[in-house]
N, CA, C and O atoms as a printed pandas DataFrame, in Angstrom:
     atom_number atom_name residue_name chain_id  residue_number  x_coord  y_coord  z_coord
0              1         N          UNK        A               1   -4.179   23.222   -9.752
1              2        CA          UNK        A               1   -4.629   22.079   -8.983
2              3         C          UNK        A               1   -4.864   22.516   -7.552
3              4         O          UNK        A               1   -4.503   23.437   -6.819
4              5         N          UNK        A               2   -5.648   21.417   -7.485
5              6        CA          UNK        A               2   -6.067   21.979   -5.508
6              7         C          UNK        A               2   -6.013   21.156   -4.431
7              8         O          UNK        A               2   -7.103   20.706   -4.076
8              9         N          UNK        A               3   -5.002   20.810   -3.772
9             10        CA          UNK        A               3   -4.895   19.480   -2.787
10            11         C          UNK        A               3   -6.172   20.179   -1.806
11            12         O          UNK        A               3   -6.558   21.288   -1.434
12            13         N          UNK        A               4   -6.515   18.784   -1.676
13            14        CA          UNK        A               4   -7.781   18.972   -0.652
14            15         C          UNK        A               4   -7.978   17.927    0.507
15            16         O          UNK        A               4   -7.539   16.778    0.454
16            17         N          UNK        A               5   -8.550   18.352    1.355
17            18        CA          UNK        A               5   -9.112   17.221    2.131
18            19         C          UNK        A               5  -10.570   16.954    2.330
19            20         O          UNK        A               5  -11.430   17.824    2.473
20            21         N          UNK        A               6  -10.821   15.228    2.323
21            22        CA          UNK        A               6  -12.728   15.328    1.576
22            23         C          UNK        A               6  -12.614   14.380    3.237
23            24         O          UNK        A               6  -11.660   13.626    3.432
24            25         N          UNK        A               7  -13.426   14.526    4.017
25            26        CA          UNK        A               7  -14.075   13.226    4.954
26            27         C          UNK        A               7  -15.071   12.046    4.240
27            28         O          UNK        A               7  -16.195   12.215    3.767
28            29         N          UNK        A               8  -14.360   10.930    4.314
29            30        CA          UNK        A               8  -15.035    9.493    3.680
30            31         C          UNK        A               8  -15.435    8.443    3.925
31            32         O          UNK        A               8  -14.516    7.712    4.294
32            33         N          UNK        A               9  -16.396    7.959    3.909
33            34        CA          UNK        A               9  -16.299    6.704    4.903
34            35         C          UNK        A               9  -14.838    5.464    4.170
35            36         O          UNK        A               9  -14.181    5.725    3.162
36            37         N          UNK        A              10  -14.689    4.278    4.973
37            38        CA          UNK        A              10  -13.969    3.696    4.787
38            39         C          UNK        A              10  -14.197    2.891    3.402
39            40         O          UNK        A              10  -13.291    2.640    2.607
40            41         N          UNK        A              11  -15.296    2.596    3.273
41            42        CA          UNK        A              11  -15.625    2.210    1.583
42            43         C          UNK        A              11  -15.227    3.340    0.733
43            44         O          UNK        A              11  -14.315    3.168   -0.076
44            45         N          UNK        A              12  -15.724    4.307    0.815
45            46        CA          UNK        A              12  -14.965    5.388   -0.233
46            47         C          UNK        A              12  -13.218    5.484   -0.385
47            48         O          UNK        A              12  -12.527    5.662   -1.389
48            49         N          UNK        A              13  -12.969    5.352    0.565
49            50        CA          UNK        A              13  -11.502    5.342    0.435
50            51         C          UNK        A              13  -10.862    4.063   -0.158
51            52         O          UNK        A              13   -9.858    4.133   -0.867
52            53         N          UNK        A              14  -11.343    3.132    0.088
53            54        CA          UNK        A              14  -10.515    2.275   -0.718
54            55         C          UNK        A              14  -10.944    2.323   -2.429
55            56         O          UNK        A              14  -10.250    1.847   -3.328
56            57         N          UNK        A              15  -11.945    2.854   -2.559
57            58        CA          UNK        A              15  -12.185    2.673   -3.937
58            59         C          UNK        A              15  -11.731    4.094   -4.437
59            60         O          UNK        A              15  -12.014    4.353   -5.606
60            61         N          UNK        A              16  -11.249    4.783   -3.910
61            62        CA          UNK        A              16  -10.566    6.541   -4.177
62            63         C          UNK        A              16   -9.564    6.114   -4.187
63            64         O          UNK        A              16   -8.856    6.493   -5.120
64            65         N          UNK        A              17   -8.857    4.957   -3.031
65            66        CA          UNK        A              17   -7.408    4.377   -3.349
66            67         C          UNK        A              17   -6.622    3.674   -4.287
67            68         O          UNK        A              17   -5.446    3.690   -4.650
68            69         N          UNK        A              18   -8.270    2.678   -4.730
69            70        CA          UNK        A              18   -8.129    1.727   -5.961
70            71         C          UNK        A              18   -8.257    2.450   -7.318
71            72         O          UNK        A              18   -7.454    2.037   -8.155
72            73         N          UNK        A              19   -8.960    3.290   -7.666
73            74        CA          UNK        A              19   -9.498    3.975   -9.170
74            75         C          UNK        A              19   -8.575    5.222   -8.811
75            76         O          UNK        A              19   -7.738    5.120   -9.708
76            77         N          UNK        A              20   -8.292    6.057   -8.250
77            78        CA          UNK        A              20   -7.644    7.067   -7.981
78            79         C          UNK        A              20   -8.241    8.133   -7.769
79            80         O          UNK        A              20   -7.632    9.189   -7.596
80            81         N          UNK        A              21   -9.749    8.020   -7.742
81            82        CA          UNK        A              21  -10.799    9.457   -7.872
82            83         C          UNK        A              21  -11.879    8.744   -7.006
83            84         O          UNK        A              21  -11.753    7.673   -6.412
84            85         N          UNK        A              22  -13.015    9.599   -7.061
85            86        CA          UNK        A              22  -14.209    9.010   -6.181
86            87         C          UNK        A              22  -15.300   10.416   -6.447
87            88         O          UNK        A              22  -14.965   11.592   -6.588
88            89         N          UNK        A              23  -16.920    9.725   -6.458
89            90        CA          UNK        A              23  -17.176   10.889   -6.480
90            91         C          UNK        A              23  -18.079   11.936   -5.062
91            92         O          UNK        A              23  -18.684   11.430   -4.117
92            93         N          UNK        A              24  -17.961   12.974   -5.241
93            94        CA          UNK        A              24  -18.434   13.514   -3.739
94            95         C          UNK        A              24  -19.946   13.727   -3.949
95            96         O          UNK        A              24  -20.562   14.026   -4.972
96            97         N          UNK        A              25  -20.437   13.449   -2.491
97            98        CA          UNK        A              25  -22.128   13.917   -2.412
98            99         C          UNK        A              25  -21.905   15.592   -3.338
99           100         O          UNK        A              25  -20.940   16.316   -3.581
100          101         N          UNK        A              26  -23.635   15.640   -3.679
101          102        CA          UNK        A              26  -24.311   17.176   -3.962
102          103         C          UNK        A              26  -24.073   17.660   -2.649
103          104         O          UNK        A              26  -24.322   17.119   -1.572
104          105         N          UNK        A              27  -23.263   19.376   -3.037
105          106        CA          UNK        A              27  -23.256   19.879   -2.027
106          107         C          UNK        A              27  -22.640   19.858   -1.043
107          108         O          UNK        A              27  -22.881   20.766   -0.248
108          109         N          UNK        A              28  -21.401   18.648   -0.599
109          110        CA          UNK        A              28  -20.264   18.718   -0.209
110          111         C          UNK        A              28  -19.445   19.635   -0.177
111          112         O          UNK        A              28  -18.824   20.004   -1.173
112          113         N          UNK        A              29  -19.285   20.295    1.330
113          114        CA          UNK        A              29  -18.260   21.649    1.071
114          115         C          UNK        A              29  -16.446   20.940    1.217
115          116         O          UNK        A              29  -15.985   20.129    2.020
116          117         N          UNK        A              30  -15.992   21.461    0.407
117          118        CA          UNK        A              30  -14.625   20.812    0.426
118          119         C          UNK        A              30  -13.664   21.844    0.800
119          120         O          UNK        A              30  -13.715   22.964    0.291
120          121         N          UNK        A              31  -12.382   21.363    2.072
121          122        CA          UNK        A              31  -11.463   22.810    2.171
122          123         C          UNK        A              31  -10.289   22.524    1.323
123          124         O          UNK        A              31   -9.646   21.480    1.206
124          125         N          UNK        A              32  -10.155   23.610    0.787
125          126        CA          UNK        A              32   -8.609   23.460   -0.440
126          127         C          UNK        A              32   -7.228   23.663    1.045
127          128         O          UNK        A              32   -7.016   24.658    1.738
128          129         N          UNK        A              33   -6.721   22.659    1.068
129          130        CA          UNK        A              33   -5.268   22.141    1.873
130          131         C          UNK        A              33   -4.546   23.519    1.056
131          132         O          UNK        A              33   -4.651   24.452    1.852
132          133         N          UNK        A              34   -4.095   23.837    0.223
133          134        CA          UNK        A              34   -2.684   23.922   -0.875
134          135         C          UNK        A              34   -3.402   24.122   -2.293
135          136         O          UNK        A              34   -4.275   23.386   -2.753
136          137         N          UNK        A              35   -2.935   25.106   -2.811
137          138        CA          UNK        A              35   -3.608   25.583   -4.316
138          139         C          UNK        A              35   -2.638   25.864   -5.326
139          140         O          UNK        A              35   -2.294   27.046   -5.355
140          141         N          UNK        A              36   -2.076   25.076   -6.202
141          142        CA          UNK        A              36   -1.118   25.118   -6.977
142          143         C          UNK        A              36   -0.916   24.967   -8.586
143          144         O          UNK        A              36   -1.732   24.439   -9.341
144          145         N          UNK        A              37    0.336   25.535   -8.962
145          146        CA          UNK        A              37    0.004   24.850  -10.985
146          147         C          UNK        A              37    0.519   23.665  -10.976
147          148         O          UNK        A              37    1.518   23.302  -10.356
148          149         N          UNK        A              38   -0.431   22.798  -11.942
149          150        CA          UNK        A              38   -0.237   21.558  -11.857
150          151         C          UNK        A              38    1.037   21.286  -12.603
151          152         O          UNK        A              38    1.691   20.317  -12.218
152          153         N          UNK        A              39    1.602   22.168  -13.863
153          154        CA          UNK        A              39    2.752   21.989  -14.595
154          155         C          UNK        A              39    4.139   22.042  -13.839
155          156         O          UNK        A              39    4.923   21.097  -13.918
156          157         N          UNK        A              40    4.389   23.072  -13.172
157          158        CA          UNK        A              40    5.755   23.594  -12.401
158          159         C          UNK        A              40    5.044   23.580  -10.797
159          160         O          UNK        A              40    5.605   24.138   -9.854
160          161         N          UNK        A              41    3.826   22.906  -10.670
161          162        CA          UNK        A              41    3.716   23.013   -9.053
162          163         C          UNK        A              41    4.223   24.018   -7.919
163          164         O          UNK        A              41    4.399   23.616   -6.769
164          165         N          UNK        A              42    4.413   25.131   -8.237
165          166        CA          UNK        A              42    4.576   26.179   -7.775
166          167         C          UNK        A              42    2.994   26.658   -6.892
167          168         O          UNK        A              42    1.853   26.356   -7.243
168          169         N          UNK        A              43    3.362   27.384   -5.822
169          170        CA          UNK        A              43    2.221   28.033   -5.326
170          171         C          UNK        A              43    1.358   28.854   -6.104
171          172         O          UNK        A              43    1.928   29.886   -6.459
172          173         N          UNK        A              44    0.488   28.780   -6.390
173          174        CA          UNK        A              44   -0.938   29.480   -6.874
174          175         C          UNK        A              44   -0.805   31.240   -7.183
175          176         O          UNK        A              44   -1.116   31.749   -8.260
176          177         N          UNK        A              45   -0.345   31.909   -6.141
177          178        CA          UNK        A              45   -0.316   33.305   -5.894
178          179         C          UNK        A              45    1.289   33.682   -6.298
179          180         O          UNK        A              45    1.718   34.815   -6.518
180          181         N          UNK        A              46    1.985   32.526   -6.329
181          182        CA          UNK        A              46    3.410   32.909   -6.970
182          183         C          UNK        A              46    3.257   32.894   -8.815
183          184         O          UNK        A              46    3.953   33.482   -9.643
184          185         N          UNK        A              47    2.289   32.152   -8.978
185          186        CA          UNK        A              47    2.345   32.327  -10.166
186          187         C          UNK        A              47    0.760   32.785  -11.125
187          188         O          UNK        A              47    0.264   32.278  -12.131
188          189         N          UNK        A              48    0.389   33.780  -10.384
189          190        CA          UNK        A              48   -0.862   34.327  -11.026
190          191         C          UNK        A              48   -0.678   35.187  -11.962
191          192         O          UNK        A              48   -0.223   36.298  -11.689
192          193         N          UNK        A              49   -1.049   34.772  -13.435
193          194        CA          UNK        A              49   -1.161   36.092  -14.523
194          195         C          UNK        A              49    0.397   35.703  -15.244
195          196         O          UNK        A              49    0.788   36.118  -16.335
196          197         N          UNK        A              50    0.945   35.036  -14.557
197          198        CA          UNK        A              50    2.355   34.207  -15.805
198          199         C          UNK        A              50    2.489   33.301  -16.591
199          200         O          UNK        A              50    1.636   32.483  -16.246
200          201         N          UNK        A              51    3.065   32.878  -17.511
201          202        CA          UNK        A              51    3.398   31.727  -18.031
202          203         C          UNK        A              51    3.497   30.478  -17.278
203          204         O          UNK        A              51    3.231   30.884  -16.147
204          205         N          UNK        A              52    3.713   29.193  -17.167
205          206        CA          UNK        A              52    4.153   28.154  -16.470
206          207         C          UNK        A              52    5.524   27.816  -17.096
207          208         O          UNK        A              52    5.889   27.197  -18.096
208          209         N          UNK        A              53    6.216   28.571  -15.952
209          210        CA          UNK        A              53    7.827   27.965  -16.035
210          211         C          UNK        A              53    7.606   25.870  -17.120
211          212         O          UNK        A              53    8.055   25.337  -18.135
212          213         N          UNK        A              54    6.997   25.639  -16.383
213          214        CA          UNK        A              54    7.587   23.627  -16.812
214          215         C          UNK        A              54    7.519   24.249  -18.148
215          216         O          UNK        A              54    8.647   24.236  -18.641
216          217         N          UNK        A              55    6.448   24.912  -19.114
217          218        CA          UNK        A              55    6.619   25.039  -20.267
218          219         C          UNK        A              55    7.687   25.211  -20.839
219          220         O          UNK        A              55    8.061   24.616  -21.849
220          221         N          UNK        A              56    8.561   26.462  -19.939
221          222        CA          UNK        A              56   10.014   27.107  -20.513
222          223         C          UNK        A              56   11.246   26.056  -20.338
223          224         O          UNK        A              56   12.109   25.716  -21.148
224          225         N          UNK        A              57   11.015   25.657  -18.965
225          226        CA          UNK        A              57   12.188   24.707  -18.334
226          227         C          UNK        A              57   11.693   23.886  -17.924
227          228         O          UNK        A              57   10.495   24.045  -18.158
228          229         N          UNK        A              58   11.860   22.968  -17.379
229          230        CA          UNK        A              58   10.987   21.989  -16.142
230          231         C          UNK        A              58   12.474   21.410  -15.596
231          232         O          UNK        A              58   12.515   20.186  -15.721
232          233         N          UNK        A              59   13.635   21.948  -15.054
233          234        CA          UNK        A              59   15.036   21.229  -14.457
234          235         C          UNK        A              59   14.566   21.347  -13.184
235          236         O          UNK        A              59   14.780   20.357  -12.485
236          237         N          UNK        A              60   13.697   22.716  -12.405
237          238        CA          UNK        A              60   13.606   22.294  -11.358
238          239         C          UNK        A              60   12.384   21.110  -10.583
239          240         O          UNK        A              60   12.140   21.049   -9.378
240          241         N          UNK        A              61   11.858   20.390  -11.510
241          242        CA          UNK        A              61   11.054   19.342  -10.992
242          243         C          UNK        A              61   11.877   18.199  -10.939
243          244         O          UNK        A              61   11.443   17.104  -10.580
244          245         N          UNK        A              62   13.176   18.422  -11.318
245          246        CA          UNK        A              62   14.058   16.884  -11.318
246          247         C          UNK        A              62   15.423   17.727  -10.210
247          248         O          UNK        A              62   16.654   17.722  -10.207
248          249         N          UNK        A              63   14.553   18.243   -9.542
249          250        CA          UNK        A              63   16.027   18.459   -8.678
250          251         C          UNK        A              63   17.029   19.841   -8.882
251          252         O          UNK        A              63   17.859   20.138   -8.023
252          253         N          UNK        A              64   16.870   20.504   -9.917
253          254        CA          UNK        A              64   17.837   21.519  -10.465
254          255         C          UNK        A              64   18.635   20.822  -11.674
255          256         O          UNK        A              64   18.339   19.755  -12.211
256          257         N          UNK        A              65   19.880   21.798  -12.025
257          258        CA          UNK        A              65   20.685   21.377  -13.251
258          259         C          UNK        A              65   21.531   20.124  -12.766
259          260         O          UNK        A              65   22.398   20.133  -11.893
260          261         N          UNK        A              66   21.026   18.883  -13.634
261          262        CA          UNK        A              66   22.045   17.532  -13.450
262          263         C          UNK        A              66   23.585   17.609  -13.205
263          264         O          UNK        A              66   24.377   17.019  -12.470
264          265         N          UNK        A              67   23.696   19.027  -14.555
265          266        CA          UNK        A              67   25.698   18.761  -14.344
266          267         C          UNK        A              67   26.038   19.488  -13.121
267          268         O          UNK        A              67   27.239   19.440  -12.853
268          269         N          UNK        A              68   25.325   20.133  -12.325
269          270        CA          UNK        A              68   25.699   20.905  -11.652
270          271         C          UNK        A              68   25.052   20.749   -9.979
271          272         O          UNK        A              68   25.017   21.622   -9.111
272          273         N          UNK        A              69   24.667   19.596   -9.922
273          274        CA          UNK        A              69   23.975   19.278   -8.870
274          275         C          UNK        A              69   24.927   18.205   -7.911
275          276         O          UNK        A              69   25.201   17.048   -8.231
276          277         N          UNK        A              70   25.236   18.708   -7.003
277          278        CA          UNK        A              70   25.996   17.857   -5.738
278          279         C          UNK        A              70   25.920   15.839   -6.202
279          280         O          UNK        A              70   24.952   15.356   -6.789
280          281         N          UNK        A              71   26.906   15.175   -5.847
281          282        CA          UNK        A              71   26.422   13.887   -6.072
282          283         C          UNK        A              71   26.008   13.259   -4.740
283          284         O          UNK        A              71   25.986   13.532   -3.540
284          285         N          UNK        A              72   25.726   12.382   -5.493
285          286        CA          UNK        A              72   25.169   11.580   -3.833
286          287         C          UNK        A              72   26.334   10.780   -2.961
287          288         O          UNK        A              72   27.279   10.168   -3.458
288          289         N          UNK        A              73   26.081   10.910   -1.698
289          290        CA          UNK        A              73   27.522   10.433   -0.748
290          291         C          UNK        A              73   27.252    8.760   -0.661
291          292         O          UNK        A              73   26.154    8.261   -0.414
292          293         N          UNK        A              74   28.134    8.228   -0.844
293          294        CA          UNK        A              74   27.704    6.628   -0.487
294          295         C          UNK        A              74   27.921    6.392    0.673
295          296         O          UNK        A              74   28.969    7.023    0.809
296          297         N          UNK        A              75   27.729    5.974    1.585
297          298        CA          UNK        A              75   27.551    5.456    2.980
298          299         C          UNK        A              75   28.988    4.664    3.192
299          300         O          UNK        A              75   29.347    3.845    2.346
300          301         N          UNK        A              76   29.853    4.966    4.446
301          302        CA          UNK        A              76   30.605    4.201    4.190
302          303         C          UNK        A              76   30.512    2.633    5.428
303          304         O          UNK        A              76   30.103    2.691    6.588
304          305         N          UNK        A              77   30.867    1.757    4.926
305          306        CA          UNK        A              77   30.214    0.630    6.056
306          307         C          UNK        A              77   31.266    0.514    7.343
307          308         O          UNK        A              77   32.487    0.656    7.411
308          309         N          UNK        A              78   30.189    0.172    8.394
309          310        CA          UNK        A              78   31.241    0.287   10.159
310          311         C          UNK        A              78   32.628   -0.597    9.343
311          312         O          UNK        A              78   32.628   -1.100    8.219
312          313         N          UNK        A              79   33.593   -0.561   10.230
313          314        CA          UNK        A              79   34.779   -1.531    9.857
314          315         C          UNK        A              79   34.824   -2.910   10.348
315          316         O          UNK        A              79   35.882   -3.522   10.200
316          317         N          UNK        A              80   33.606   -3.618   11.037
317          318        CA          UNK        A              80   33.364   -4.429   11.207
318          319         C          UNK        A              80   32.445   -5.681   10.489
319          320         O          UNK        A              80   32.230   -6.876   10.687
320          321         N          UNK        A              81   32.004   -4.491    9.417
321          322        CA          UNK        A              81   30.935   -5.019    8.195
322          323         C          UNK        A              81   31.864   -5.852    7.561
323          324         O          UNK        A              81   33.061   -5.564    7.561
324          325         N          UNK        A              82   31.352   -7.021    6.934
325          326        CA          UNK        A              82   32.180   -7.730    5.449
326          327         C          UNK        A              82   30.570   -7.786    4.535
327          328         O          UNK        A              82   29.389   -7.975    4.826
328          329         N          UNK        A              83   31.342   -7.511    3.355
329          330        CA          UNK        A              83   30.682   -8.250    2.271
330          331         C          UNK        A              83   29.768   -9.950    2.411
331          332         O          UNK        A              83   30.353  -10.763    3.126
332          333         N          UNK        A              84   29.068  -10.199    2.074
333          334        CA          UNK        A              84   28.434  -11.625    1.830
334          335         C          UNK        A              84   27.776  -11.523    0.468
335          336         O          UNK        A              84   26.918  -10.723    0.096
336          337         N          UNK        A              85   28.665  -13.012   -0.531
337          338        CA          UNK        A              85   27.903  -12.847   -1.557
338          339         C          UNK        A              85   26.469  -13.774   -1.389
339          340         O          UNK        A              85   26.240  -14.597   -0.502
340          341         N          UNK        A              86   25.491  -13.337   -2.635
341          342        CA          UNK        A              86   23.871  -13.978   -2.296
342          343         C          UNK        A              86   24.147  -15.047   -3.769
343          344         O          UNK        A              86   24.878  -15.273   -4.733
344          345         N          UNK        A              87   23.135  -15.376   -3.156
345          346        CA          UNK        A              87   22.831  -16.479   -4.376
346          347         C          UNK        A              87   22.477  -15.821   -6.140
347          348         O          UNK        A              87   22.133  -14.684   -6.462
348          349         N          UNK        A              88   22.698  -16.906   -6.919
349          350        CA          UNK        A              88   22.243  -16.553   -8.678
350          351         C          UNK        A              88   21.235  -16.201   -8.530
351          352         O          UNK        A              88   20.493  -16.677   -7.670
352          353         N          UNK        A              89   20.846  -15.083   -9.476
353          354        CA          UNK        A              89   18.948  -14.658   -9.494
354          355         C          UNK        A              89   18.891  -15.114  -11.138
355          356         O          UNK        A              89   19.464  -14.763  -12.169
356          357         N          UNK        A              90   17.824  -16.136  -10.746
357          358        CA          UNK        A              90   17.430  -16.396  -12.249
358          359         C          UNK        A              90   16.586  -15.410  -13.316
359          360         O          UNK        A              90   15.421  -15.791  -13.434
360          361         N          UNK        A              91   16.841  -14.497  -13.935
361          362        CA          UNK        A              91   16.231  -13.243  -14.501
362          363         C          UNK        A              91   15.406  -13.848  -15.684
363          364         O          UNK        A              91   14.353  -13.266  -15.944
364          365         N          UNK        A              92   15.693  -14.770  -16.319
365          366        CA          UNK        A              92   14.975  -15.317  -17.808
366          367         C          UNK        A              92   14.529  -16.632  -17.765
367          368         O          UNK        A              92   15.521  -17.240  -17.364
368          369         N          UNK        A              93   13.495  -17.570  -17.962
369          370        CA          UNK        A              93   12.784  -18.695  -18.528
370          371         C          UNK        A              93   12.057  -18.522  -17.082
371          372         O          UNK        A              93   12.092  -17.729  -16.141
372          373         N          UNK        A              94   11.197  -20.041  -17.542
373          374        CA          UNK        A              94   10.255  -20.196  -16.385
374          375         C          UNK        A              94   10.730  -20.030  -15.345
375          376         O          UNK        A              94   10.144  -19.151  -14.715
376          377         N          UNK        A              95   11.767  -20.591  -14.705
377          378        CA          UNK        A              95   12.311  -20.210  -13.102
378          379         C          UNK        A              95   12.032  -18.846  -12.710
379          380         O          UNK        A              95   11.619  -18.617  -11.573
380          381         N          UNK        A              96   12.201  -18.024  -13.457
381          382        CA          UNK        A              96   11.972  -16.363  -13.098
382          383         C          UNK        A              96   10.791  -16.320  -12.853
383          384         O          UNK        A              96   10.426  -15.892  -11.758
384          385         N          UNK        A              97    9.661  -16.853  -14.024
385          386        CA          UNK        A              97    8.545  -16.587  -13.524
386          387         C          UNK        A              97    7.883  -16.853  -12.432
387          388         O          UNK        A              97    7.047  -16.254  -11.757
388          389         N          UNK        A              98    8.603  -18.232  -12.364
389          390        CA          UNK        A              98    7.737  -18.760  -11.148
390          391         C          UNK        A              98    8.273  -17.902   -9.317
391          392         O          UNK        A              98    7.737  -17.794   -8.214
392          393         N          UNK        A              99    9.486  -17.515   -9.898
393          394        CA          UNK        A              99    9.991  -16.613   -8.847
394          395         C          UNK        A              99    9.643  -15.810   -8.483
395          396         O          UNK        A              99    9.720  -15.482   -7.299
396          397         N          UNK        A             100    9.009  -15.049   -9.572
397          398        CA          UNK        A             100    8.404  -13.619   -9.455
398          399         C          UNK        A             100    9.012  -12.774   -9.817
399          400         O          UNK        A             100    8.739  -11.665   -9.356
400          401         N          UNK        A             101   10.146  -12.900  -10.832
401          402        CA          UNK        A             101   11.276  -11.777  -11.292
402          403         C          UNK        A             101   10.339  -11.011  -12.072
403          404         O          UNK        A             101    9.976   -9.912  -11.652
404          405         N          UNK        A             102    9.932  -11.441  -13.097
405          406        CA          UNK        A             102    8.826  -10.708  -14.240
406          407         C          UNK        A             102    8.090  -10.482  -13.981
407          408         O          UNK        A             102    7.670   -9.586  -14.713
408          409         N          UNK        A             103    7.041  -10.868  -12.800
409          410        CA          UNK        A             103    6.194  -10.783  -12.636
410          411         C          UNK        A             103    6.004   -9.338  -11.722
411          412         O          UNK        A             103    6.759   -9.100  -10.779
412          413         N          UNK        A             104    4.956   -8.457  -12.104
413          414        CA          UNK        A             104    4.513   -7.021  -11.413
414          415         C          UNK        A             104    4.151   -7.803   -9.609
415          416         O          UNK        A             104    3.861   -8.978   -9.382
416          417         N          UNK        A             105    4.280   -6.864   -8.772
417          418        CA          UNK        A             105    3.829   -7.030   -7.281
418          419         C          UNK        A             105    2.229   -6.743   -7.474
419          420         O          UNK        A             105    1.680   -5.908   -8.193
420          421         N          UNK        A             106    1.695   -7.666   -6.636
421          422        CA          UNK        A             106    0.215   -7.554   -6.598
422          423         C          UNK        A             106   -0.111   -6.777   -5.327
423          424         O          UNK        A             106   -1.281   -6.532   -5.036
């Protein structure tokens, strides 16, 4: 893969933003940003003429080995913080819907 940067007008971009692609004039010179494998995303020249690691492993695209990976620190709150409980969230029947629980963000 090849991160790139294309110059667009502002109509192109939203519809490159909306569909996820767009297409370029004939003849558009484009500069490659970053040149990489799209499987294990590794640099280009680190991995010329090899296999693609994701094939063998893919642990390091999630961070490294789970059992063996540091946990996360929880924050601890000033000593002046209290708790406040919130209100019921209605998760099921119409009330939700109309809430917007089920419903995707537009």
């Amino acid at each position: 893969m090849v991160a790139a940067e294309v110059e667009v007008t502002p109509k192109i971009a939203k519809t490159a933003d909306y569909r996820g692609s767009f297409k370029a004039t004939e003849g558009q010179r484009i500069d490659a940003l970053e040149v990489y494998c799209k499987g294990c995303r590794r640099p280009y020249d680190e991995v010329t003429g090899q296999d693609c690691s994701a094939k063998i492993d893919n642990r390091h695209l999630i961070g490294g080995d789970q059992s063996t990976r540091a946990k996360r620190k929880i924050p601890v709150p000033p000593p002046s913080a209290r708790a406040v409980p919130g209100g019921r969230i209605q998760r099921r029947g119409i009330e939700a819907y109309v809430g917007g629980v089920s419903r995707p963000p537009r």
